[in-house]
Each structure stands twice: as C-alpha cells, then as structure tokens.
DOVO-222823 format. One record per residue (C-alpha): residue in three letters; residue number from 1; x, y, z. Coordinates in steps of 0.001 Angstrom, whole numbers, plus 500000, padded with zeros to 6 digits. Example, Ala and Ser with C-alpha at 12.3 -4.5 7.8 and 13.67 -1.06 7.14 Angstrom:
BEGIN
   code   pos        u        v        w
    ALA     1   512300   495500   507800
    SER     2   513670   498940   507140
//
This chain:
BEGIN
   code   pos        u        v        w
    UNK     1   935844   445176   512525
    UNK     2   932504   443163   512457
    UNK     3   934249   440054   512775
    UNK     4   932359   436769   513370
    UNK     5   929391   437682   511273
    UNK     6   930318   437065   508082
    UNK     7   927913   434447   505974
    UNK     8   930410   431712   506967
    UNK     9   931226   432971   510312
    UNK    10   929632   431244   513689
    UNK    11   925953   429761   513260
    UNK    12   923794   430178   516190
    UNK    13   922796   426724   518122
    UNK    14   919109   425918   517838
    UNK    15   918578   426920   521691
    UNK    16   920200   430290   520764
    UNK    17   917595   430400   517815
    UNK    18   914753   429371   519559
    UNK    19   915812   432468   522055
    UNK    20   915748   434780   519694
    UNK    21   912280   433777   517960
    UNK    22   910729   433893   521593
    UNK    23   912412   437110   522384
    UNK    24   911470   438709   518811
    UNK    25   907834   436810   518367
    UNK    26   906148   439947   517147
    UNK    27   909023   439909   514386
    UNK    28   907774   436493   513219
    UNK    29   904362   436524   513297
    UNK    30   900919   436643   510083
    UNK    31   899521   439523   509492
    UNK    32   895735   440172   510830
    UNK    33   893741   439520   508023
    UNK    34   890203   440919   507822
    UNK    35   886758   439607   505524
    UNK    36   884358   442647   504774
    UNK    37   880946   443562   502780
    UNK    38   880701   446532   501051
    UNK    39   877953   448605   499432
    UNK    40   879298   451002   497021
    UNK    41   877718   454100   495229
    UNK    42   880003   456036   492814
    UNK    43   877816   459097   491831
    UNK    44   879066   461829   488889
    UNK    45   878190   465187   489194
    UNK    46   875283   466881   489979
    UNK    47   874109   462607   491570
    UNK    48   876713   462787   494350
    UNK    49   874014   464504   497183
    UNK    50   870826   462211   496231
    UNK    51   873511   459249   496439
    UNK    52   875133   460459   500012
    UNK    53   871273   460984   501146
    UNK    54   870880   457282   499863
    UNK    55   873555   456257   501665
    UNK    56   872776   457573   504829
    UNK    57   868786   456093   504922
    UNK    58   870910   452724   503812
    UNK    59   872899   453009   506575
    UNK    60   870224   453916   508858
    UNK    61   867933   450996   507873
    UNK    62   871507   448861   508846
    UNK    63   872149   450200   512244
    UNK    64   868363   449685   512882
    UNK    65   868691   445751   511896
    UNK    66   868333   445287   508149
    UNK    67   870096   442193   506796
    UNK    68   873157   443843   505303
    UNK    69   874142   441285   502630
    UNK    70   870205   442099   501544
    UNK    71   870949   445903   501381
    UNK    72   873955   445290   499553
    UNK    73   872168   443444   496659
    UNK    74   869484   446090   496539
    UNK    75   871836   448996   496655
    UNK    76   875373   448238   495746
    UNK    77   876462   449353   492059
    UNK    78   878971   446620   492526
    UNK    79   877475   443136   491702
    UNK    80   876639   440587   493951
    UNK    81   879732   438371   493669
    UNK    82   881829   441819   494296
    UNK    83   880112   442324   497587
    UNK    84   881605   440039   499368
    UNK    85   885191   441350   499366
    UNK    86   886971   438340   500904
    UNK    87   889849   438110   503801
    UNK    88   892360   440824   503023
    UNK    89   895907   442366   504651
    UNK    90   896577   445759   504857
    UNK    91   898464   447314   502013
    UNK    92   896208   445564   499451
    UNK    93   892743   447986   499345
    UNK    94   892697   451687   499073
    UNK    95   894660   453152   502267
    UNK    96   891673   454734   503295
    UNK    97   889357   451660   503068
    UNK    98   891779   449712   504759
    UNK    99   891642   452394   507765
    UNK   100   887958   451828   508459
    UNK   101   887858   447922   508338
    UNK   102   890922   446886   510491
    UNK   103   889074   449657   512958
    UNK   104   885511   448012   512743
    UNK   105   884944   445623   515502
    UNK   106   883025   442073   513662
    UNK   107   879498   442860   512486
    UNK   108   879771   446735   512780
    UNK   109   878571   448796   510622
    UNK   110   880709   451968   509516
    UNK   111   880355   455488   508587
    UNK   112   880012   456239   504903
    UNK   113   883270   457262   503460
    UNK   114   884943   457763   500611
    UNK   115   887677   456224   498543
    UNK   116   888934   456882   495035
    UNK   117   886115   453960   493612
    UNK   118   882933   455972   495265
    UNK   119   881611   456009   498704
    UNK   120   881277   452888   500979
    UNK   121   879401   451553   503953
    UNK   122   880534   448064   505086
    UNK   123   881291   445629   507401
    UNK   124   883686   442978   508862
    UNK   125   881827   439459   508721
    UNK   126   885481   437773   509962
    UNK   127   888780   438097   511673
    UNK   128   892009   436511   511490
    UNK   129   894561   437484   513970
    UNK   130   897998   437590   513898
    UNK   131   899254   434269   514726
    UNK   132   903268   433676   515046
    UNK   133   904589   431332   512468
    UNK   134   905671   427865   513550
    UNK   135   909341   428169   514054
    UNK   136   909951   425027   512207
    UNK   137   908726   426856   508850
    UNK   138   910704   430054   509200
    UNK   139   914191   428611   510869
    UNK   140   915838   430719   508019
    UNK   141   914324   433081   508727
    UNK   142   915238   433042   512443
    UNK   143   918846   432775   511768
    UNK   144   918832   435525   509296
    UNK   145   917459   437675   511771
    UNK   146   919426   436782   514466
    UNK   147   922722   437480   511985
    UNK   148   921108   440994   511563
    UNK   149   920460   441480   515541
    UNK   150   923946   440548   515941
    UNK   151   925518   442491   513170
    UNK   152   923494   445814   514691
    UNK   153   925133   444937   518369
    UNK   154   928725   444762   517151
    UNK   155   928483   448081   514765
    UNK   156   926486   449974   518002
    UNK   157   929470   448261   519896
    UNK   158   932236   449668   517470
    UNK   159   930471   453237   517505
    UNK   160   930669   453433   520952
    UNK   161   934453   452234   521553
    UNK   162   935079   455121   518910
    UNK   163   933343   457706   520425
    UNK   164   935586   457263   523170
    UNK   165   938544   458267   521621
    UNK   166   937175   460765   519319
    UNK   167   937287   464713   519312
    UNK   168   934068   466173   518951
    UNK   169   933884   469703   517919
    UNK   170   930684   471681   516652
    UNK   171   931984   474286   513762
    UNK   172   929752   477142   513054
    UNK   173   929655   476693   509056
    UNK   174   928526   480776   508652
    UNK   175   931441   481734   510756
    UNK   176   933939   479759   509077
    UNK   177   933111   481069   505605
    UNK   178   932899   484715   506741
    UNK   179   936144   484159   508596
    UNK   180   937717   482494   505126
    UNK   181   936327   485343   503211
    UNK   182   938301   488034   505006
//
C-alpha cells in the first residue's frame, strides 16, 4: 500500500534533496550552545539562610559592577577551574539550570536559584547559535528524512482514501453491556 518507499524503491534527485533541506532547514540545523560562570553555595541545615543572605549581597555587589569571575573565586565552593562551566546544549545540566542560562541574555546576571547541587548565581560569557549544517555533511541525512516525509504523505494519503469508504459509527460501550446483560 506504501509502495515506492521501500529502502530500494525511488531515490530522490539532488534538486529534490536540496528542496527538502531548504524547505525543512530548522530540521537540520546545531543546537544553540551556551558558555556560563557560576558561583555555587550548597549550605546543610541550619547554614542554608546565612548562605541565601550571602548570596543575595553577592549578587548585589554583581548587578552593581563587581568583576564576576573575581566574586566567583572569593565565593564559589566550587574551585576555580569549575567556575568556568564551558559551552553547553540543553539536556546536559540540571533541567532547571539549563532554564535560567539559555534565558540570560550575554553578560547578565541571574536570580539565585536552586538546583539539586546548591544554589547558583551565574552568567552567560558566550553564545553559539543555531547554525544549519552544511548540506554536503548531512546528505544522508537529507534523504532519510525526505523517505520519512514521504512515507507520512502516502499513509495520511491511504487514511484518507479509506475514510471514504468506511462506516463510522459511535457505540455507547455502557449501553451495549447493559443491553447484553438483559
């Protein structure tokens, strides 16, 4: 019934893949990657208030111009060379974390939250947008996804020429079984 798109079926010609990777850029494209600093506190018990305090006159002296990279060394229970978190995607920090730095425009500072590892105040030092991939790299990839686009046309297709010709009846399931029960 899907005929023509099996693995051996037709191939698409490169203008019909080129079509499709303009049409479906946003399908082929990096993923924003993001570079933050972090200061990090992780207080037990009774410490958790005199840290949040400390966070917020940290965060203060930030939003009023203090060098954060120098606040971090001064205040971070993380060491130095952990300050600097690097570029990263989402899906690889805590989900929360992740939620504050891909909203932080560059240099921003953010409100203190709170992940699993302690509470955080950082920063985005660097963006890299979403770019597409050069089609050259990810021709496979084009044509598998093309395959895919086609295979979802014919079986909405198919549906559609059935529907035509079928019955459609709603059945009250309650009414049925009290009606086969008397």
């Amino acid at each position: 019934m899907l005929d023509g798109l099996a693995d051996d079926g037709p191939q698409p010609t490169d203008a019909e893949l080129h079509a499709h990777y303009e049409a479906n850029i946003k399908a082929f494209m990096t993923t924003e990657e993001v570079r933050a600093s972090h200061i990090l506190k992780n207080p037990q018990g009774e410490r958790q208030k005199a840290a949040y305090d400390e966070m917020r006159d940290i965060r203060r002296q930030l939003l009023a111009g203090a060098d954060f990279l120098e606040m971090a060394k001064q205040h971070s229970e993380k060491a130095e060379d952990s300050i600097d978190l690097g570029f990263f995607k989402q899906g690889e920090l805590a989900p929360e974390f992740e939620a504050v730095a891909f909203s932080l425009n560059l240099n921003e500072i953010s409100p203190i939250f709170v992940t699993q590892y302690g509470m955080h105040v950082i920063t985005v030092t660097e963006r890299k947008p979403a770019t597409p991939r050069p089609f050259d790299e990810i021709r496979e990839e084009v044509r598998q996804h093309w395959r895919e686009q086609k295979r979802n046309d014919k079986t909405r297709e198919l549906v559609e020429r059935l529907k035509v010709d079928a019955k459609i009846e709603l059945i009250d399931a309650e009414a049925e079984a009290a009606a086969a029960m008397s």
